[in-house]
C-alpha positions in Angstrom: -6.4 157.0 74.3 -6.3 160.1 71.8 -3.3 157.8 69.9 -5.8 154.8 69.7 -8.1 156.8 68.2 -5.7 158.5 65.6 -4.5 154.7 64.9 -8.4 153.7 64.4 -9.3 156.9 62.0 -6.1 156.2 59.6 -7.0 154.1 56.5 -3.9 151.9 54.8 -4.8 151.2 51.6 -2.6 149.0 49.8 -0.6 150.1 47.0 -1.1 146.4 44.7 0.5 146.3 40.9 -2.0 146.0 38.8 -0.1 142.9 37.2 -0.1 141.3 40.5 -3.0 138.8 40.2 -1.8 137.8 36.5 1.6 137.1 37.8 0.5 134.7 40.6 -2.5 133.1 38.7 0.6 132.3 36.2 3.2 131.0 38.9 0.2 128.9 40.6 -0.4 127.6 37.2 3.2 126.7 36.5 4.1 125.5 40.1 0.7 123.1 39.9 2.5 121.8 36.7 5.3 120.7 37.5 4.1 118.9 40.5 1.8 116.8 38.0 4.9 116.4 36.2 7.1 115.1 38.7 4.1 112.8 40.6 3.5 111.2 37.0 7.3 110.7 35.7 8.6 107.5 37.4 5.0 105.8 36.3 5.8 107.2 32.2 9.4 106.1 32.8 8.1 102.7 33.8 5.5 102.8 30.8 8.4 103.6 28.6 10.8 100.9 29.5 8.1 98.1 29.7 7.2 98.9 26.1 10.8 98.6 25.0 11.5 95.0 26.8 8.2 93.9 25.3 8.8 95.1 21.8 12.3 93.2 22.5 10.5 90.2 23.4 7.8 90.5 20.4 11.0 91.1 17.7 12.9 88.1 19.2 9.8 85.8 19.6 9.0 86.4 15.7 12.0 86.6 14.2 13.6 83.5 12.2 16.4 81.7 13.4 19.3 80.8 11.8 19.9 77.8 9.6 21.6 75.5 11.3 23.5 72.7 9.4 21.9 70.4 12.1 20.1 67.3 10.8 16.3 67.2 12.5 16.8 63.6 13.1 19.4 63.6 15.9 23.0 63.0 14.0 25.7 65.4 14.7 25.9 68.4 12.7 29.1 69.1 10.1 30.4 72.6 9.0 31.0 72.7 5.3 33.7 75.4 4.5 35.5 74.1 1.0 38.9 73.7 2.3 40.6 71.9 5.3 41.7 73.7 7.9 45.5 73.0 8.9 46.6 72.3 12.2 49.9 72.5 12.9 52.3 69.7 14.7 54.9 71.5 16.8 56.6 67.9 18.1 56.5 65.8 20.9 56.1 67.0 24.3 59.0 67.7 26.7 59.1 65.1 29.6 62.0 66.8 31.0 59.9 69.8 32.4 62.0 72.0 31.5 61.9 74.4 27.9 65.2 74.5 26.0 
């Protein structure tokens, strides 16, 4: 009983570092970040490749197209390059089969 007593009349007083509560104020503050951080990345991620593929659309819906040397009213269109392109004759085709 006497050693119940003794255990009831001793006092603990905590030795705490003064820096204690600014130290886990900051790594609440930090850990509460990145949480925010990762919960919102895959929607900014989204947002960020949505607004490239429709910047991609907008710059392909607006932009010119190339002339074409196609006539509007349905005949077949030509290609004008100055000079005639060769093409050359290598003979008349084996009917043997065989390559000599």
């Amino acid at each position: 009983m006497q050693a119940l007593a003794e255990f009831r009349a001793t006092k603990v007083e905590p030795a705490a570092d003064p820096g204690f509560e600014a130290r886990f104020i900051r790594r609440w503050r930090v850990e509460r970040r990145s949480r925010a951080v990762s919960y919102w990345m895959p929607a900014i991620a989204g947002a960020v490749i949505a607004s490239a593929a429709l910047l991609a659309v907008l710059q392909i819906l607006f932009t010119s197209p190339a002339h074409n040397a196609v006539d509007p009213k349905g005949k077949e269109a030509s290609l004008d390059i100055g000079t005639k392109i060769e093409i050359p004759d290598y003979g008349a085709p084996s009917h043997t089969g065989v390559n000599q």
